[in-house]
C-alpha positions as CSV (number, residue, x, y, z in Angstrom):
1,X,143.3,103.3,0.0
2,X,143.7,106.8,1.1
3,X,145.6,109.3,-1.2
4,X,146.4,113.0,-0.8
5,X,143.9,115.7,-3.4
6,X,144.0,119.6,-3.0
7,X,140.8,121.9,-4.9
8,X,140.8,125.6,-5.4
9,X,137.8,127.5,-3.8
10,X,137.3,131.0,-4.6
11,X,141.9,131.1,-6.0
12,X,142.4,129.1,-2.8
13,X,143.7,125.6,-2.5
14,X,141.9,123.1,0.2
15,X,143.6,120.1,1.0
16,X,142.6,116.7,2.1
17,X,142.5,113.3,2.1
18,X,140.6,110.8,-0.6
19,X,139.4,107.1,0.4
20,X,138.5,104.4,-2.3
21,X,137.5,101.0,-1.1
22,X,140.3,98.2,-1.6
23,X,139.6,95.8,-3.9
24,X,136.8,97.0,-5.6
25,X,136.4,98.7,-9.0
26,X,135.0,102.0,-9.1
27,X,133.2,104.8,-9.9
28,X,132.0,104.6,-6.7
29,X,129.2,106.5,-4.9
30,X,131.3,109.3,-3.3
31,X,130.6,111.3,0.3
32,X,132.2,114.3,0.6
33,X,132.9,115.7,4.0
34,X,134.0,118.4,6.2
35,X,134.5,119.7,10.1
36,X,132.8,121.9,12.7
37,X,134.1,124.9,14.4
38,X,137.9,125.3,14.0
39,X,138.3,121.3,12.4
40,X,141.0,119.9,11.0
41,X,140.2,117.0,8.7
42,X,142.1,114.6,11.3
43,X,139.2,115.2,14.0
44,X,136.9,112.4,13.7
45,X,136.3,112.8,9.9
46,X,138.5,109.5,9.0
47,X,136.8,107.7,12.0
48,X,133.4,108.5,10.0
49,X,134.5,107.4,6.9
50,X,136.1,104.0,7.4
51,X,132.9,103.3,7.9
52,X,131.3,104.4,4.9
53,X,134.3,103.0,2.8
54,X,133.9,99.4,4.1
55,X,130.3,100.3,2.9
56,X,132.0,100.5,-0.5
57,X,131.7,104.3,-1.1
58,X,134.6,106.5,-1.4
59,X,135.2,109.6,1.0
60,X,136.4,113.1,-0.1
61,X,137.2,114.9,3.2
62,X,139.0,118.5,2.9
63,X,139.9,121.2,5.6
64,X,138.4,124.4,4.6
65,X,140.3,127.5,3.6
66,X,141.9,129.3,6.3
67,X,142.0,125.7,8.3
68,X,145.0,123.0,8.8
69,X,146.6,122.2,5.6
70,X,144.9,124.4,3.5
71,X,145.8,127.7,1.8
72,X,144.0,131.2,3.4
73,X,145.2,134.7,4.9
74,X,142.3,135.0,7.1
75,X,143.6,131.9,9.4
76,X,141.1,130.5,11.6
77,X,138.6,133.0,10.7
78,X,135.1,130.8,9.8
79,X,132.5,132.2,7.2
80,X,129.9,130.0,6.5
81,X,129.2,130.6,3.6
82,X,132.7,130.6,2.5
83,X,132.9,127.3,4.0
84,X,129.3,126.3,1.9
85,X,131.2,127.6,-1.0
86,X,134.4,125.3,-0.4
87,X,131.8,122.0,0.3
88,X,130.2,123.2,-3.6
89,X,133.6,123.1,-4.8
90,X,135.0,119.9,-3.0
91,X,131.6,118.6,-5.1
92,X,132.7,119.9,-8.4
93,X,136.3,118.8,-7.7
94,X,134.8,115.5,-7.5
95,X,132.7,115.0,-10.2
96,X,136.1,115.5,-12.0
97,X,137.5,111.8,-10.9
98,X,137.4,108.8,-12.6
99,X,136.8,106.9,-9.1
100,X,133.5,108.7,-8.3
101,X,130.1,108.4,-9.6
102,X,128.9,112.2,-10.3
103,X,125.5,111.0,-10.0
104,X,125.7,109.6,-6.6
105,X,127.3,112.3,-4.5
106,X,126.3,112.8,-0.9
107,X,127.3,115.2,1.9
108,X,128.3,114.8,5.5
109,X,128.9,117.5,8.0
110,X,128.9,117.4,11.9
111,X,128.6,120.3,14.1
112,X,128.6,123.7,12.4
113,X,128.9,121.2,9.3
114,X,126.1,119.4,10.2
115,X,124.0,122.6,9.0
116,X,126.4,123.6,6.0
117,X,125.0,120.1,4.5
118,X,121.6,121.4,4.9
119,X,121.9,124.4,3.3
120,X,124.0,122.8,0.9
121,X,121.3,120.1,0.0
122,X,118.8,122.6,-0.3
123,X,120.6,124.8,-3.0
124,X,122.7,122.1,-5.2
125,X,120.6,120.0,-6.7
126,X,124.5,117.6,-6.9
127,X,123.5,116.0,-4.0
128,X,122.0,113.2,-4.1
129,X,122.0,112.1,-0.2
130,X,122.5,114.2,3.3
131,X,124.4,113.3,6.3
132,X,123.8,115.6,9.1
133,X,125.3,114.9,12.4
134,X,124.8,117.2,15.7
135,X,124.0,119.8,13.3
136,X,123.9,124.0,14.6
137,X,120.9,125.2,13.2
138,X,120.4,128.5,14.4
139,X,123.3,130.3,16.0
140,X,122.0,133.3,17.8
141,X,119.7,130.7,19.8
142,X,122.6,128.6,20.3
143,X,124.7,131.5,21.5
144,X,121.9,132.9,23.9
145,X,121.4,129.8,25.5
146,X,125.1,128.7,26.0
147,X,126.2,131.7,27.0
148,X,123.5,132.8,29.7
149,X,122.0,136.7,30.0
150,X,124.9,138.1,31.4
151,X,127.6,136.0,29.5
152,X,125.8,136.6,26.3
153,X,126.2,140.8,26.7
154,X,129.5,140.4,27.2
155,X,129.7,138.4,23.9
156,X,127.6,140.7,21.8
157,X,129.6,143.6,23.5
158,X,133.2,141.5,22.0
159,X,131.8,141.5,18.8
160,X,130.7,145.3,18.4
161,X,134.1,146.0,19.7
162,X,135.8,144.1,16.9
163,X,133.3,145.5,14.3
164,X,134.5,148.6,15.4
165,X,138.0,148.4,14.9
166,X,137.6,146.3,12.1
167,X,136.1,149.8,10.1
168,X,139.0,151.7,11.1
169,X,142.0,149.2,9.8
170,X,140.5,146.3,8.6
171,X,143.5,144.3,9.4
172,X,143.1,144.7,13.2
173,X,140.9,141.4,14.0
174,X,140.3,140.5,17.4
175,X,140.6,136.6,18.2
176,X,138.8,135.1,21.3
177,X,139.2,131.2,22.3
178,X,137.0,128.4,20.4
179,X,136.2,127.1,24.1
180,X,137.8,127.6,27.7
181,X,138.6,125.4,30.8
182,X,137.1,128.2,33.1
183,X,134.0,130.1,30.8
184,X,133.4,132.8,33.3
185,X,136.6,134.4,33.9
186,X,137.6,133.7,29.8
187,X,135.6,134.6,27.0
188,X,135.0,132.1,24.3
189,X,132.7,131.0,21.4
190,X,131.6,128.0,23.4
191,X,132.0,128.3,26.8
192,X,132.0,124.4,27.5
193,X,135.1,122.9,29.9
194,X,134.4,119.5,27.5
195,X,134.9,121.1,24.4
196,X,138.3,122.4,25.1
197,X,139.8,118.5,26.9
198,X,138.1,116.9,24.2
199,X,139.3,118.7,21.3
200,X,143.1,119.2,23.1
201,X,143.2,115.4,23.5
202,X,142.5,115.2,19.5
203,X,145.4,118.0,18.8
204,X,148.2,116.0,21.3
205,X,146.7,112.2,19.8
206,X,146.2,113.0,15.9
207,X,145.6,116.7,14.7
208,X,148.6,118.8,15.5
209,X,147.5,121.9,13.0
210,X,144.3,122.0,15.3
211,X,144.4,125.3,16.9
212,X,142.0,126.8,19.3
213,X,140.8,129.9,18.5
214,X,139.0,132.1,16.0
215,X,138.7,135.5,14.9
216,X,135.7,137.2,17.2
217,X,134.1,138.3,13.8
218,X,134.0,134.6,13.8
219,X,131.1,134.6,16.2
220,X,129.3,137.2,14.7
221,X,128.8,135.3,11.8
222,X,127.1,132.3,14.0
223,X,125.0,135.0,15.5
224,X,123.5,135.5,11.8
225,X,123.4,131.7,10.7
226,X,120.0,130.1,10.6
227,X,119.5,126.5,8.4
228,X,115.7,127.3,9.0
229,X,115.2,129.3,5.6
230,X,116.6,126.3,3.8
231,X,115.0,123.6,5.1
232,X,111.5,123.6,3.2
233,X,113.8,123.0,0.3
234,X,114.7,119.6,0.6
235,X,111.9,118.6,-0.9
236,X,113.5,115.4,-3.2
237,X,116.6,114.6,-1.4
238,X,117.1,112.0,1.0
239,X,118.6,113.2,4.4
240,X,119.3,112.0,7.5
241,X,119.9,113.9,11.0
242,X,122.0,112.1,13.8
243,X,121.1,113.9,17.5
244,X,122.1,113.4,20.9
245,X,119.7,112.9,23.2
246,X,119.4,115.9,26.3
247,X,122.8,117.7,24.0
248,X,123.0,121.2,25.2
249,X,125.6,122.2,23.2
250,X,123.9,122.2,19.6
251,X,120.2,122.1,21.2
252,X,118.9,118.6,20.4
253,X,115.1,120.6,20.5
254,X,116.1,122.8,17.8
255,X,117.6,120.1,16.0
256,X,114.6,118.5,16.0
257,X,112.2,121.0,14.8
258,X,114.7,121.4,11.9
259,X,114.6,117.7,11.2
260,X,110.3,118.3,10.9
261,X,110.6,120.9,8.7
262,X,112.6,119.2,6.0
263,X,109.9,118.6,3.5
264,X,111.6,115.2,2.3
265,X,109.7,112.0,2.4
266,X,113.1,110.4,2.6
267,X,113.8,111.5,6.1
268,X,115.5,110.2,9.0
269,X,115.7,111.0,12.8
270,X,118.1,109.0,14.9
271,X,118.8,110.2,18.4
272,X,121.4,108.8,20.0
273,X,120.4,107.7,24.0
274,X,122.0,108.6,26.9
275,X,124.6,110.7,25.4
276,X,126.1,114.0,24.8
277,X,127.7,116.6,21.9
278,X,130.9,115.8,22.8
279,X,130.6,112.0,23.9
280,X,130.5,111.7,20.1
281,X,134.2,112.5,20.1
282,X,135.8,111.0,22.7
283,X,133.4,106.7,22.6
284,X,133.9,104.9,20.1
285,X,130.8,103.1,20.7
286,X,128.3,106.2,20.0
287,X,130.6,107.1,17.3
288,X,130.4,104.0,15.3
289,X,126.4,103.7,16.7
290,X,126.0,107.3,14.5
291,X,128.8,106.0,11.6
292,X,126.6,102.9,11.2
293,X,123.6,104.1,10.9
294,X,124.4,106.8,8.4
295,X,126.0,104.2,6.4
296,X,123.2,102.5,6.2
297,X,121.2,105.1,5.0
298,X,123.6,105.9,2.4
299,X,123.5,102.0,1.6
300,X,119.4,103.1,1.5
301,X,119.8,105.4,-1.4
302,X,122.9,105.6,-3.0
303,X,123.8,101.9,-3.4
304,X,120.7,99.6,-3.5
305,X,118.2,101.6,-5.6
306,X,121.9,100.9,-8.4
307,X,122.2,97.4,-8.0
């Protein structure tokens, strides 16, 4: 059963979507989950957790502020940390239904996500279990690499540009394009052909508020976000990272250095063979090879260890 909720974060209302399992009786173990760069809670997110609610957990999944349905003046402009702050207060929303168990709340994220639920896990000691799919875990890496030398300058050249008119009217915000068909004559965040088909085939098929773009000071917030101050953290906490094997969007190497310096003896690496970043959006079959897996860790801690 799937139901409308909305949460405020930070005066803000977020909107989304809440799954219970039919036929059972709750509270149930609860996963709360949202997007990467420029989601809309239709991308993938419900694919993830039908899974996880035949599984017989129930799925909070929310488009952050400034995003889709929900409330914000600064529209597609991401901050991770406000988006961090919205995943905290999807959490407390949460703990407030009779449906969920407040003691068994675990996080999912994919993309950008995948590393707001690693710096999520490491700071609220709420979460009890971490999904992190194709996570970005250190933007200024990922940006260099994607980009190339020269595409790179050009990037960091964008963003000093925007800084700089930002100081003398803050209202004047630049936008560049999430990804682009043709990288080296357009400017973009992530300068992958793939990323735009992929995500414009989502918009036409199922999320129409998708739009693709984002403020430039967008990127110069990547270029500052690192997971790897966090990670020694999760210490107590099961998690579990899902890579692709050889992806060169999100740097499967980095991913896994990340994955060996979570401290947690209740770890787990699955890479995905033969694939890519965005394969995981457009085949079912490595989609439901990473759902089921991750459902099965859940199964691991937040169900069995109860019964």
């Amino acid at each position: 059963m799937r139901r409308d909720i909305e949460f405020k974060s930070k005066g803000e209302t977020c909107r989304g979507w809440f799954y219970t399992p039919d036929k059972r009786k709750g509270p149930f173990p609860t996963v709360i989950m949202a997007g990467g760069w420029c989601y809309v809670k239709e991308i993938v997110m419900p694919n993830y957790a039908d899974y996880f609610v035949r599984e017989g957990f129930a799925a909070l999944i929310f488009d952050y502020r400034n995003f889709g349905a929900s409330e914000g003046k600064l529209r597609q402009h991401l901050d991770p940390w406000w988006q961090i702050e919205d995943y905290r207060n999807a959490i407390s929303y949460a703990e407030t239904l009779p449906e969920v168990d407040a003691e068994r709340i675990g996080i999912w994220g994919i993309s950008y996500s995948g590393g707001h639920v690693l710096i999520t896990g490491a700071i609220d000691p709420r979460v009890k279990c971490i999904l992190s799919t194709i996570p970005v875990v250190d933007g200024y890496e990922n940006m260099r690499r994607s980009h190339g030398e020269r595409r790179f300058e050009d990037l960091l050249n964008a963003v000093i540009e925007d800084r700089r008119k930002r100081y003398k009217n803050e209202n004047d915000r630049g936008f560049m394009a999430f990804s682009s068909l043709k990288p080296e004559e357009e400017l973009s965040v992530w300068p992958y052909p793939e990323t735009k088909k992929v995500f414009l085939e989502w918009k036409k098929s199922a999320a129409p508020l998708h739009e693709h773009r984002c403020t430039i000071e967008s990127a110069e917030n990547l270029l500052a976000y690192t997971v790897f101050p966090y990670l020694s953290r999760i210490a107590n906490t099961p998690a579990m990272m899902v890579v692709a094997e050889g992806d060169n969007i999100t740097l499967w190497d980095l991913e896994i250095e990340a994955f060996r310096q979570i401290k947690s003896r209740q770890k787990r690496l699955f890479v995905i063979p033969k694939t890519t970043h965005m394969t995981l959006y457009r085949d079912m079959s490595k989609l439901e090879m990473a759902a089921t897996q991750e459902a099965s860790f859940l199964s691991e801690y937040l169900l069995k260890p109860y019964k």
